[in-house]
DRENPA-3360 file (N, C-alpha, C; in nm, 2 decimals, always signed):
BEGIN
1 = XXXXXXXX = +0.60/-0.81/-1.66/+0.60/-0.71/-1.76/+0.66/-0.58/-1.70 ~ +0.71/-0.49/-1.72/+0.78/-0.35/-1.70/+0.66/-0.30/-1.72 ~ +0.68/-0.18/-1.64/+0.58/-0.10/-1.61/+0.64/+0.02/-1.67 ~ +0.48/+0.06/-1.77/+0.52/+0.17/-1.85/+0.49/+0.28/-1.79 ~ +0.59/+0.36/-1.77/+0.61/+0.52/-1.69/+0.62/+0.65/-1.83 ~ +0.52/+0.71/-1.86/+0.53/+0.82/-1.91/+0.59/+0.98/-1.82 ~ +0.68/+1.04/-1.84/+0.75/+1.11/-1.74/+0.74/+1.27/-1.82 ~ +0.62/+1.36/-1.80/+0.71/+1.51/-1.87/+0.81/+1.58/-1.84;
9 = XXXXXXXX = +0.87/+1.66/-1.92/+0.94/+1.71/-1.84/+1.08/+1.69/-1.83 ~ +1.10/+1.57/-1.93/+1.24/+1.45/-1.89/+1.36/+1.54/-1.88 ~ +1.36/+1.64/-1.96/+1.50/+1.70/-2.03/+1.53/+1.81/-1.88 ~ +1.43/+1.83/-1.79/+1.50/+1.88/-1.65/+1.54/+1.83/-1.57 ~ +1.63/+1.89/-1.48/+1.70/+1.81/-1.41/+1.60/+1.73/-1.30 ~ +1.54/+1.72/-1.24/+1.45/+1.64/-1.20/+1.41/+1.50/-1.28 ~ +1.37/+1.51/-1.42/+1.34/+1.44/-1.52/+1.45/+1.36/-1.53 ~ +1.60/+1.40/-1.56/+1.70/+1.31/-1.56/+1.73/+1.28/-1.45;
17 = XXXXXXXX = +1.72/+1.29/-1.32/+1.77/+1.22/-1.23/+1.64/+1.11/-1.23 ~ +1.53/+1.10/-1.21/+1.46/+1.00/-1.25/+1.49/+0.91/-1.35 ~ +1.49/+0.93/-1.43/+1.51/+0.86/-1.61/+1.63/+0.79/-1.59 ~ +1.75/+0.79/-1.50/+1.85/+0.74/-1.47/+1.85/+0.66/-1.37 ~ +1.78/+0.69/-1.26/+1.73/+0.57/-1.16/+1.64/+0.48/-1.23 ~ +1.54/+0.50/-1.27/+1.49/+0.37/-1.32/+1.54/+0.33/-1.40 ~ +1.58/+0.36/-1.50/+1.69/+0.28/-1.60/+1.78/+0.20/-1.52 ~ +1.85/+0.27/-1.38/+1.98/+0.17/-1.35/+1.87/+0.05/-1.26;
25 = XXXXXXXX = +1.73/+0.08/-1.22/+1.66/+0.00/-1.10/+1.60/-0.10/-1.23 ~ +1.57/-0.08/-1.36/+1.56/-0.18/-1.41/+1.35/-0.20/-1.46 ~ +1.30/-0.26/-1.55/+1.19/-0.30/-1.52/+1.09/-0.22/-1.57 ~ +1.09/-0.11/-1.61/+1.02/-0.01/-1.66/+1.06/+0.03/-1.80 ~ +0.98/+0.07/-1.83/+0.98/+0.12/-1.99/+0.91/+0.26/-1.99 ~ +1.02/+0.34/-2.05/+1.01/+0.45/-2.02/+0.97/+0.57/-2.16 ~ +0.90/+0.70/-2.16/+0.81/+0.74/-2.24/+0.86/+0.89/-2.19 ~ +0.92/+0.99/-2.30/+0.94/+1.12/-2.23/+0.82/+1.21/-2.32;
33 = XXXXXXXX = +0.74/+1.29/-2.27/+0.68/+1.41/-2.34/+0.73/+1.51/-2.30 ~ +0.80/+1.55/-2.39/+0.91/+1.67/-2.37/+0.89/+1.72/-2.56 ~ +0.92/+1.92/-2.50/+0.99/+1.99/-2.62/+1.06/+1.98/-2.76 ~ +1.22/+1.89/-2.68/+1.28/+1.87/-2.69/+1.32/+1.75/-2.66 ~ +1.41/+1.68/-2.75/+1.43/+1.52/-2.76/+1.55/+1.47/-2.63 ~ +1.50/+1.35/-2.57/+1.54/+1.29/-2.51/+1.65/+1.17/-2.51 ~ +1.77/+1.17/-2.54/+1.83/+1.01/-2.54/+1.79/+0.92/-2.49 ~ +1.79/+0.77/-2.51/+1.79/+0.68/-2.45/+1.60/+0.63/-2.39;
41 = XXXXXXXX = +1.54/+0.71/-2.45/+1.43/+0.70/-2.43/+1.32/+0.68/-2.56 ~ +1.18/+0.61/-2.54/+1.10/+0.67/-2.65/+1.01/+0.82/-2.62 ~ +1.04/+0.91/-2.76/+1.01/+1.03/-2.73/+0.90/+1.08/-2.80 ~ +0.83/+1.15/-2.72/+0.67/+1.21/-2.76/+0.72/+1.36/-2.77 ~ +0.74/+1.45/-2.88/+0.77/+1.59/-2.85/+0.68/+1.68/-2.92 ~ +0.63/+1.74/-2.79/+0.49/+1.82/-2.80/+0.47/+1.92/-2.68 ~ +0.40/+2.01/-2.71/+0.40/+2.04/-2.56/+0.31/+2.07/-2.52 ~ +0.26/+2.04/-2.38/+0.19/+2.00/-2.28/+0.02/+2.11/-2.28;
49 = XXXXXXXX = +0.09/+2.18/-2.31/-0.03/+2.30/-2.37/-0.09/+2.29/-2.45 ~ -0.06/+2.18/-2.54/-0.17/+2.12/-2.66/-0.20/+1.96/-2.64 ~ -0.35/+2.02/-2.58/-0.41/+1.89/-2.56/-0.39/+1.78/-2.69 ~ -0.40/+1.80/-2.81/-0.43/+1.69/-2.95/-0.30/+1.66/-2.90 ~ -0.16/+1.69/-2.93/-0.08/+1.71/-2.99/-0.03/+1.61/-2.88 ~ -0.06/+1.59/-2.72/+0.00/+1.53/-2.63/-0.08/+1.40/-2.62 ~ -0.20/+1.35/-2.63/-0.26/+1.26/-2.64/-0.20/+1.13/-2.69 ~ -0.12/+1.12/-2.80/-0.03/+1.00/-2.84/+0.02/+0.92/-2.70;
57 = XXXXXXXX = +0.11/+0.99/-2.61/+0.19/+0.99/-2.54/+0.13/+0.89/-2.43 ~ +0.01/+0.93/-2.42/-0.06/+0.88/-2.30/-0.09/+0.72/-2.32 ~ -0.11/+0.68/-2.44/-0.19/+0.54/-2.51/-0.07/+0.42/-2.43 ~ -0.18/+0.33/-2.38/-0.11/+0.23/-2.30/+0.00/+0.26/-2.19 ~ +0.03/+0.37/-2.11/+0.13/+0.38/-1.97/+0.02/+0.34/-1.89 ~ +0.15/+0.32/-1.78/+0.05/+0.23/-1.66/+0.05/+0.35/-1.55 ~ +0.16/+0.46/-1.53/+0.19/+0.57/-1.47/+0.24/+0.72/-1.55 ~ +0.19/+0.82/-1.49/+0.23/+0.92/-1.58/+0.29/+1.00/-1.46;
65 = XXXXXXXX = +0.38/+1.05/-1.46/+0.49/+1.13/-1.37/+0.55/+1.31/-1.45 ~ +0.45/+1.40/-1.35/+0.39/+1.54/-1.44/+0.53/+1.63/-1.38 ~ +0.61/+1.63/-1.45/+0.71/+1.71/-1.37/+0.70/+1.83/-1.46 ~ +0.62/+1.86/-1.61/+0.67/+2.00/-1.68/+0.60/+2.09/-1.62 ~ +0.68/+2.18/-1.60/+0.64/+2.33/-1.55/+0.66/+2.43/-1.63 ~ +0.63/+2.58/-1.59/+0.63/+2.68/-1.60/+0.69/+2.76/-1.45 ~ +0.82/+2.77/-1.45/+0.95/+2.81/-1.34/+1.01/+2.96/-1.36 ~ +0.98/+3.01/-1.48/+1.13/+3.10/-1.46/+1.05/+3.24/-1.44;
73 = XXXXXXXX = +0.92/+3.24/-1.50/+0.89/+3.40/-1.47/+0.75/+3.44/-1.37 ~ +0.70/+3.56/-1.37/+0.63/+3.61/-1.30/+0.50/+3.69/-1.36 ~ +0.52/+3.62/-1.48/+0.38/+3.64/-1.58/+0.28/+3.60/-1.62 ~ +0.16/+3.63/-1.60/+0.02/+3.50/-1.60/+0.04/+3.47/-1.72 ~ +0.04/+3.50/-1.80/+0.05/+3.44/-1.96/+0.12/+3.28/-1.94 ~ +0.24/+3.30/-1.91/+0.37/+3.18/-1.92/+0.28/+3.12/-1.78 ~ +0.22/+3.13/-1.67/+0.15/+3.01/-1.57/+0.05/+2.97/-1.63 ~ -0.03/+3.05/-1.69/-0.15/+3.01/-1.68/-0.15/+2.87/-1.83;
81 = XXXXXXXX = -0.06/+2.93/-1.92/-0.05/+2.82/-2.04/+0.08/+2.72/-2.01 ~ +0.19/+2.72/-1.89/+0.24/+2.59/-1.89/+0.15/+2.55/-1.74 ~ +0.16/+2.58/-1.64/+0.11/+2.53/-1.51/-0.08/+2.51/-1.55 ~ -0.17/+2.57/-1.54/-0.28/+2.53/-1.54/-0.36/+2.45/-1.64 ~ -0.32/+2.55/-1.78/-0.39/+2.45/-1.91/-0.28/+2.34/-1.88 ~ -0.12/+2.30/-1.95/-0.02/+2.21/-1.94/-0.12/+2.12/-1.84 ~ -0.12/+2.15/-1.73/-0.18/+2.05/-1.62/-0.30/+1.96/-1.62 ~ -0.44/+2.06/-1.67/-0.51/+2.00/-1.69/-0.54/+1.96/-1.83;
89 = XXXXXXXX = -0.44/+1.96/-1.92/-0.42/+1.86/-2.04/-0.34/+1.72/-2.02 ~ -0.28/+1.73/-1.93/-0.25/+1.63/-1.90/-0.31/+1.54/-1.77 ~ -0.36/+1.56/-1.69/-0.51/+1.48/-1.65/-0.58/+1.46/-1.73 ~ -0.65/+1.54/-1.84/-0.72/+1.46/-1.95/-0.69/+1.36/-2.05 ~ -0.55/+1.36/-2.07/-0.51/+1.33/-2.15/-0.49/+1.19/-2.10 ~ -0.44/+1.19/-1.94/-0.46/+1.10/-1.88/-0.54/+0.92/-1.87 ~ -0.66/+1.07/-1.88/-0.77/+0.98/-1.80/-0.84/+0.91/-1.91 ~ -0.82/+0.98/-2.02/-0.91/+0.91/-2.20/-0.82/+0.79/-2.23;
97 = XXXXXXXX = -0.67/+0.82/-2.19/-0.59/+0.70/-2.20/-0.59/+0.59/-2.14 ~ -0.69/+0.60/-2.01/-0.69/+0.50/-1.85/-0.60/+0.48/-1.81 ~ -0.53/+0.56/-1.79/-0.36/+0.57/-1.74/-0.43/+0.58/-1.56 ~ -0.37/+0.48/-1.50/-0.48/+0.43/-1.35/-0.37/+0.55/-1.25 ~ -0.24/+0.60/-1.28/-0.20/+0.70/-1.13/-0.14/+0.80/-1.24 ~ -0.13/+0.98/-1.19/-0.09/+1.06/-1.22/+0.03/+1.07/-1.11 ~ +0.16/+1.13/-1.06/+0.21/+1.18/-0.97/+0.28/+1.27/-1.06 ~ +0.18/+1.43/-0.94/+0.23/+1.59/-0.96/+0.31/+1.61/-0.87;
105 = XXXXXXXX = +0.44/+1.71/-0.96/+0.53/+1.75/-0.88/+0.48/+1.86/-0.85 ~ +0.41/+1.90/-0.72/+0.37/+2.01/-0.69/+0.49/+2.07/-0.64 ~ +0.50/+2.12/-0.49/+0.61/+2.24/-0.49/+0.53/+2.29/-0.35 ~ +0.70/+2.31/-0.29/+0.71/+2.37/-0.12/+0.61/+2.52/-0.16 ~ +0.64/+2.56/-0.27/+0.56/+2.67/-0.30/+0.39/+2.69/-0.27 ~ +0.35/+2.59/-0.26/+0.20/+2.58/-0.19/+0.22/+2.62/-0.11 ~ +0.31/+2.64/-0.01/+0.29/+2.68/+0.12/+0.39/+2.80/+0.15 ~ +0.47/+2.85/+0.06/+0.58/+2.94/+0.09/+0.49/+3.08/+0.17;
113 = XXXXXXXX = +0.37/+3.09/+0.13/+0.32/+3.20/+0.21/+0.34/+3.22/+0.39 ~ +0.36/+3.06/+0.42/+0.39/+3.11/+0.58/+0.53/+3.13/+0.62 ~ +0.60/+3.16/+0.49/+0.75/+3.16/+0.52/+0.75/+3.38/+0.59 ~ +0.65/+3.40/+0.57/+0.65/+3.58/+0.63/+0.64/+3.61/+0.77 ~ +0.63/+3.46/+0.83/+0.57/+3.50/+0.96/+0.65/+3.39/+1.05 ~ +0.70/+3.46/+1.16/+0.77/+3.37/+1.23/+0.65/+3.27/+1.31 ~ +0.77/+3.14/+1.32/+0.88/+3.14/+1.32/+0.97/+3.13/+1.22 ~ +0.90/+3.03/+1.08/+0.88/+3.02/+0.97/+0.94/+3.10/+0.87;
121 = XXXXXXXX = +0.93/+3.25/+0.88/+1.05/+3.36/+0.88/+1.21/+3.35/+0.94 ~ +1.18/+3.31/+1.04/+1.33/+3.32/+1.11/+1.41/+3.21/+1.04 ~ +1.31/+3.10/+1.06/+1.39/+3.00/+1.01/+1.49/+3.03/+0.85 ~ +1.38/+3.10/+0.74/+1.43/+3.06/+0.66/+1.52/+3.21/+0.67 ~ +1.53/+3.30/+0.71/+1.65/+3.41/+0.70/+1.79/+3.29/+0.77 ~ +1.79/+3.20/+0.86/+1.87/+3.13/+0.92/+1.86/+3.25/+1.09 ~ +1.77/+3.32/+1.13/+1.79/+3.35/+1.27/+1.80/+3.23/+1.37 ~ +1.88/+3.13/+1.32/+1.79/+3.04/+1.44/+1.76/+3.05/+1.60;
129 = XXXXXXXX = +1.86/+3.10/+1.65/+1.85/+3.15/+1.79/+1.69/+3.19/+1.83 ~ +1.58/+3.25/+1.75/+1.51/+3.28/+1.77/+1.43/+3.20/+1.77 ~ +1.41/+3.09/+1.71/+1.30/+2.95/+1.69/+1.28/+2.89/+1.80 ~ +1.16/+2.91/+1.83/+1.14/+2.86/+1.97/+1.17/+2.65/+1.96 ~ +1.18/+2.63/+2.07/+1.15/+2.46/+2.09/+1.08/+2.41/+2.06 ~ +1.04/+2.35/+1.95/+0.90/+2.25/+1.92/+0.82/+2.36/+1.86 ~ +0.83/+2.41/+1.77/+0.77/+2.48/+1.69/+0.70/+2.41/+1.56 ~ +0.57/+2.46/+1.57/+0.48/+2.37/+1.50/+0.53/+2.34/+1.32;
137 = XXXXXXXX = +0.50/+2.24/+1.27/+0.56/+2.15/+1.17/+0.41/+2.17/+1.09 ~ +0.44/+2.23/+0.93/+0.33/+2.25/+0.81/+0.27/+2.10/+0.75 ~ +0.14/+2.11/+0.80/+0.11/+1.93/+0.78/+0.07/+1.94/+0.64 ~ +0.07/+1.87/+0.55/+0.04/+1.83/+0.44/-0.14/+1.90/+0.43 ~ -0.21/+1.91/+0.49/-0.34/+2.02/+0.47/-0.32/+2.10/+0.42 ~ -0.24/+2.21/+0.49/-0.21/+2.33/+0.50/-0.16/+2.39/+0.37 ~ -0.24/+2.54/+0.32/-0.21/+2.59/+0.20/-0.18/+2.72/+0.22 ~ -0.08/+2.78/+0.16/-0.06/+2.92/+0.17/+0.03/+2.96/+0.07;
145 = XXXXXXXX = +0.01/+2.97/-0.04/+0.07/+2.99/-0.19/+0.15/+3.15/-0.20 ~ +0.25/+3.13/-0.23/+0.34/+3.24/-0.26/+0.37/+3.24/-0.40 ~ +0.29/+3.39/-0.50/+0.33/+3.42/-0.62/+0.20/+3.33/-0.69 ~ +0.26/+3.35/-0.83/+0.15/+3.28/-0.95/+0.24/+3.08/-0.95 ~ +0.34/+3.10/-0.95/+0.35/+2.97/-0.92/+0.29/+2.88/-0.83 ~ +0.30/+2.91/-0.71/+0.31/+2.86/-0.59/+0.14/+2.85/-0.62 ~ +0.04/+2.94/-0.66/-0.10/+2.92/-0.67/-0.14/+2.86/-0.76 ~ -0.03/+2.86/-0.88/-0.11/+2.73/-1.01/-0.07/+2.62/-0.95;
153 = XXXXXXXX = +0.02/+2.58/-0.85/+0.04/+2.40/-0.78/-0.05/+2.37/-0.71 ~ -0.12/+2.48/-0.67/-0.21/+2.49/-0.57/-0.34/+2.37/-0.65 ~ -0.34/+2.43/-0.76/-0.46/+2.41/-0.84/-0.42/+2.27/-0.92 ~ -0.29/+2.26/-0.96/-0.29/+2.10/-0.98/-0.34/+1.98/-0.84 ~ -0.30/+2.02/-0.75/-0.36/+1.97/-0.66/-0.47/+1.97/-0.63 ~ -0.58/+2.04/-0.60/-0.72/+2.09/-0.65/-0.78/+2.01/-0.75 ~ -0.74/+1.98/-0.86/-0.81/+1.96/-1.00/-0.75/+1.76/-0.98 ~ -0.64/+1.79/-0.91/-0.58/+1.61/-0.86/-0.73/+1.56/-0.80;
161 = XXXXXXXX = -0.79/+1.64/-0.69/-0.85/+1.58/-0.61/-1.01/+1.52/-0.74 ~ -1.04/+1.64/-0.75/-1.18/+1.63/-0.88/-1.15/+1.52/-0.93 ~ -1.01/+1.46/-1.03/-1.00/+1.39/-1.11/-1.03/+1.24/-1.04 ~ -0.94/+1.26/-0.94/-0.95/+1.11/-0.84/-1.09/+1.08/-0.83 ~ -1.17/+1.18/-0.73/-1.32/+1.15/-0.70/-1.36/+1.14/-0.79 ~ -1.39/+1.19/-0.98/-1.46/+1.18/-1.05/-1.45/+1.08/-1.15 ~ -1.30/+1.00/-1.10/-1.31/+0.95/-1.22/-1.22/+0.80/-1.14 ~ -1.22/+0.81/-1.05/-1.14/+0.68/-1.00/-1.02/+0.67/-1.01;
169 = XXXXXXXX = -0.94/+0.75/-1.04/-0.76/+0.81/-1.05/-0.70/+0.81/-0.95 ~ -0.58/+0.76/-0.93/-0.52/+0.75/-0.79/-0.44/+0.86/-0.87 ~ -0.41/+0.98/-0.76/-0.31/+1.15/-0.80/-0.28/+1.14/-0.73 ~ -0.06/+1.13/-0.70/-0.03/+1.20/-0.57/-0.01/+1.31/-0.60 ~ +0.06/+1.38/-0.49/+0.07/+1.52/-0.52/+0.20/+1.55/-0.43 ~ +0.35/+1.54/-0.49/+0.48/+1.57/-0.43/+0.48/+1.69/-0.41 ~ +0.50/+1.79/-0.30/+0.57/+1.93/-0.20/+0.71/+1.94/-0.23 ~ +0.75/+1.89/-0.35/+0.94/+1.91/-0.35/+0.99/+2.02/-0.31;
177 = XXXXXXXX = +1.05/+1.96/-0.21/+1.19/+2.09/-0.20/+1.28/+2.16/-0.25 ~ +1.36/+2.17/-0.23/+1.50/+2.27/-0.33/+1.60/+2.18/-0.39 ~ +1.59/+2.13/-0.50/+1.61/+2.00/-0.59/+1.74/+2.11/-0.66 ~ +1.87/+2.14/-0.65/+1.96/+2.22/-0.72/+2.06/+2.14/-0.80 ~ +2.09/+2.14/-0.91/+2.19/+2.08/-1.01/+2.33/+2.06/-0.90 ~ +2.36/+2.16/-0.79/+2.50/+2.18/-0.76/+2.47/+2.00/-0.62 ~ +2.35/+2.02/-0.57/+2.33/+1.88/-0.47/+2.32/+1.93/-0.36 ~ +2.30/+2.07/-0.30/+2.36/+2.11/-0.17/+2.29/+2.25/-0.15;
185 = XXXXXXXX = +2.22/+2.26/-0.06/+2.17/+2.44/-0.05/+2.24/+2.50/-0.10 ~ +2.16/+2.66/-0.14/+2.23/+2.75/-0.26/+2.20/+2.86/-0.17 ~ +2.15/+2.89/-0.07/+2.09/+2.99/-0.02/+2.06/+2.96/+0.14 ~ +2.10/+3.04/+0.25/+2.04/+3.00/+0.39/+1.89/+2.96/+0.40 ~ +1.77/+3.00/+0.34/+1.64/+2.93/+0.34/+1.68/+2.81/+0.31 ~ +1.76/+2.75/+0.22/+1.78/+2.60/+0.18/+1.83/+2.52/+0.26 ~ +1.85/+2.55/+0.36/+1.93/+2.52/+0.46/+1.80/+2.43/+0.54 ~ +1.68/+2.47/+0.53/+1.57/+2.40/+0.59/+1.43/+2.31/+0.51;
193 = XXXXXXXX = +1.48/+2.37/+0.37/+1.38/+2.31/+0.28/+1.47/+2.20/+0.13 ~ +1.61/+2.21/+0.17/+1.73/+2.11/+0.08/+1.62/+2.00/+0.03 ~ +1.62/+1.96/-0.06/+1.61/+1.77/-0.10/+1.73/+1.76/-0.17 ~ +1.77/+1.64/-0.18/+1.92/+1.62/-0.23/+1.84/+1.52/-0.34 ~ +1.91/+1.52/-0.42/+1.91/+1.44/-0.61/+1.85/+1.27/-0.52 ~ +1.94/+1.20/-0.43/+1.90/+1.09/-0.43/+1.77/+1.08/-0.36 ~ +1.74/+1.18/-0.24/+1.61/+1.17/-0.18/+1.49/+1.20/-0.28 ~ +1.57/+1.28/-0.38/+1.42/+1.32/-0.43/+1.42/+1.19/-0.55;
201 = XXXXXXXX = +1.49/+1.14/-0.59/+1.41/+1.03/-0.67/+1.36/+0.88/-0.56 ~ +1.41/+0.89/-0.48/+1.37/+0.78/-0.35/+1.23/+0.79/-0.35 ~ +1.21/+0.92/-0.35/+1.05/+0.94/-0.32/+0.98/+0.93/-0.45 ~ +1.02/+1.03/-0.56/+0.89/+0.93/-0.66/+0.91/+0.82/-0.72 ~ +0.98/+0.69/-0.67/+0.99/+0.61/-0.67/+0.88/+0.53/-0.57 ~ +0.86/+0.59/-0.48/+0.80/+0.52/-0.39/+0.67/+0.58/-0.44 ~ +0.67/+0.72/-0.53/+0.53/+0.72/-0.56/+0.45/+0.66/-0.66 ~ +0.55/+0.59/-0.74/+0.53/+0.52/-0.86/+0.45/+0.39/-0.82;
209 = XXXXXXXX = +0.52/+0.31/-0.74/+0.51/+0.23/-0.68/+0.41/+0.22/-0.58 ~ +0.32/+0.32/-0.51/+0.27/+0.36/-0.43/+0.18/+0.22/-0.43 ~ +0.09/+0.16/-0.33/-0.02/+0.07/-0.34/-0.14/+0.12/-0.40 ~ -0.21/+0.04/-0.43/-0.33/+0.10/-0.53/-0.43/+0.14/-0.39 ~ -0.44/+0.15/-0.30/-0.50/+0.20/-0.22/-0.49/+0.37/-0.16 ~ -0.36/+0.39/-0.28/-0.33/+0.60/-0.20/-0.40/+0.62/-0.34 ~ -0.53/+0.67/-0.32/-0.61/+0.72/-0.41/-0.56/+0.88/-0.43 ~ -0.60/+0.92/-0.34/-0.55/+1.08/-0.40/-0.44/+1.13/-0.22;
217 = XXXXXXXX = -0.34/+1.14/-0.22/-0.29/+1.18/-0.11/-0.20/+1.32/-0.20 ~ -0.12/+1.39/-0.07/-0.04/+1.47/-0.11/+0.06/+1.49/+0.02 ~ +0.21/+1.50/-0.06/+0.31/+1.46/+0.09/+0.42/+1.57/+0.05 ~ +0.51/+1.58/+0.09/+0.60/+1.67/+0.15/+0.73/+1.61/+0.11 ~ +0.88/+1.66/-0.01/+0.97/+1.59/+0.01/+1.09/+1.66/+0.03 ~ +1.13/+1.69/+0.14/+1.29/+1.78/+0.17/+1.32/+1.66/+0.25 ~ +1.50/+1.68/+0.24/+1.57/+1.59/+0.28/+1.60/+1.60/+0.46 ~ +1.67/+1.53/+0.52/+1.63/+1.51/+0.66/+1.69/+1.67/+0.72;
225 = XXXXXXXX = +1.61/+1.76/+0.76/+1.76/+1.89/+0.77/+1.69/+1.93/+0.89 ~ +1.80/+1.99/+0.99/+1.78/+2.03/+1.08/+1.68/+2.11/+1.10 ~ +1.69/+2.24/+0.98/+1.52/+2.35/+1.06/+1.48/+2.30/+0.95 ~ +1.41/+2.20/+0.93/+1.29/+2.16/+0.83/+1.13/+2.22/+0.92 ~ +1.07/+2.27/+0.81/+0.96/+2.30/+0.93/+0.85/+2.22/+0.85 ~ +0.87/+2.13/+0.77/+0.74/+2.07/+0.70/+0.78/+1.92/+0.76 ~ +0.63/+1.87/+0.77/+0.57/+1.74/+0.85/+0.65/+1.64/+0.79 ~ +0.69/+1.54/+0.81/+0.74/+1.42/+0.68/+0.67/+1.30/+0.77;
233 = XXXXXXXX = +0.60/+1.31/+0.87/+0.53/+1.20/+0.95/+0.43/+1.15/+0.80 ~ +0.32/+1.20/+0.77/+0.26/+1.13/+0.71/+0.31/+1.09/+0.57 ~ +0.42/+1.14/+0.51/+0.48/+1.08/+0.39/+0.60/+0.95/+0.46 ~ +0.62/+0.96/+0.55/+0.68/+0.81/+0.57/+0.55/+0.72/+0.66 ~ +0.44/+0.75/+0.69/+0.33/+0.63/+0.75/+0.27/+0.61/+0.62 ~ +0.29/+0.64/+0.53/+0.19/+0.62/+0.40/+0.24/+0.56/+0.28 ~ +0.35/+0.64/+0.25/+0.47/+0.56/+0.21/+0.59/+0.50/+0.21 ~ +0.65/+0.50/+0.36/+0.73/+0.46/+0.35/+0.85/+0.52/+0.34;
241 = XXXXXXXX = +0.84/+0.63/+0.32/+0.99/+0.73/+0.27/+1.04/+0.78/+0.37 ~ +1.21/+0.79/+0.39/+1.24/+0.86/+0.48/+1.38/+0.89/+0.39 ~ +1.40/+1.06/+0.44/+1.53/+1.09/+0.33/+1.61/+1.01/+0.41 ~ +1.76/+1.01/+0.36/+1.88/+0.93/+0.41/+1.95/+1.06/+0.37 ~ +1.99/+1.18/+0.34/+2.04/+1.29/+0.32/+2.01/+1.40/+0.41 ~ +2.10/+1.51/+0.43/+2.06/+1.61/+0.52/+2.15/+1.73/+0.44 ~ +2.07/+1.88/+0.50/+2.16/+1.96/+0.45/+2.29/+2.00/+0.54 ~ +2.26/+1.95/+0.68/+2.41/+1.97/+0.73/+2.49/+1.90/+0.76;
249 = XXXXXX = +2.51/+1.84/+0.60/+2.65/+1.76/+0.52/+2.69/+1.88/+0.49 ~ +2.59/+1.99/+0.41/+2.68/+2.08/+0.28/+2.57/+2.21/+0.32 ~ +2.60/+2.25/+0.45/+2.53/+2.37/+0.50/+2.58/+2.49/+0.38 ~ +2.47/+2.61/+0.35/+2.47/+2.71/+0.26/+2.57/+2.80/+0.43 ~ +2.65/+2.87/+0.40/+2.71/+2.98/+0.50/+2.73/+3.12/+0.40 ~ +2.66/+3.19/+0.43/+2.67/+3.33/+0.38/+2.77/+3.36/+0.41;
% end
């Protein structure tokens, strides 16, 4: 039987580069809750902020893959009603459905707070000369949220864990990196935090797939790049993943 994948979110670029791999990988049967209508797909359009209105969506998937956000501004209003309610409407919506795995696109932004402080700083201005040798790597624990985004991912992750323990939910929780329409750093900080289009569906692929034994984990996905300063040890011992892309194919040069 295909495994039914409910995906929000579909009509972003993230969403289509997914919705395109599994289509070409075959096997799945696919469900967009989106705004806005989806080709080639069956479409639930509602939005994520209304609990009633998204619940259809949920009925019989075997996975639900939470990519809709709240991205463009710097106003609690627009976080707190797409990133926190959106979020935890869809964990509920989830869980009434017995939809058995969520996987959130959380975001490097959980942790962008240590980008102020070297070495971590240097890195991402591109000083590299300055980065010492073996300079310590952000493990998947580690929280330091930059802005109202970066602290409402915080909290889907947070509210991932509750759901897991309270309700028997396997939630991963993806750290994506700099996912850009163009495929290639836009900016010298990208130069250490790049995921390229194929790594980043590699990986929620592998999180779809994940064994029923990663109850609630959370991992890390930028592509193989030189000053990466985030861990990918325990996202390849757990899953398996290792990018096959780097950013110095298509280095950002100021």
């Amino acid at each position: 039987m295909a495994k039914r994948v409910l995906i929000t979110g579909m009509s972003g670029l993230i969403g289509g580069l997914l919705k395109d791999r599994l289509q070409l990988v075959g096997g799945y049967e696919l469900t967009a809750l989106n705004r806005s209508h989806v080709d080639g797909v069956a479409n639930v359009r509602a939005d994520v902020a209304d609990l009633e209105a998204i619940k259809p969506a949920f009925v019989s998937q075997d996975v639900v893959v939470h990519l809709a956000a709240y991205i463009s501004g710097l106003d609690w209003e627009g976080h707190h009603e797409g990133n926190l309610i959106g979020t935890y409407n869809v964990y509920e919506a989830a869980r009434l459905a017995g939809v058995r795995r969520v996987v959130f696109a959380s975001s490097g932004a959980a942790i962008h707070g240590f980008e102020k402080v070297p070495p971590y700083s240097d890195i991402c201005a591109g000083r590299y000369d300055r980065v010492p040798v073996g300079f310590p790597l952000m493990t998947h624990e580690q929280v330091r949220p930059a802005g109202l985004y970066g602290a409402s991912k915080v909290w889907g992750e947070a509210l991932g864990r509750h759901y897991a323990d309270e309700y028997g939910m396997s939630f991963i929780n993806v750290r994506i990196g700099a996912v850009r329409k163009e495929d290639r750093p836009t900016t010298v900080r990208e130069n250490s935090v790049y995921l390229s289009h194929r790594d980043t569906v590699d990986m929620l692929l592998k999180c779809i797939e994940a064994p029923d034994s990663v109850r609630y984990d959370t991992f890390y996905a930028v592509s193989n790049n030189r000053w990466n300063y985030r861990d990918l040890s325990h996202t390849k011992e757990v899953l398996g993943w290792s990018p096959r892309d780097s950013a110095e194919n298509c280095l950002f040069e100021p």
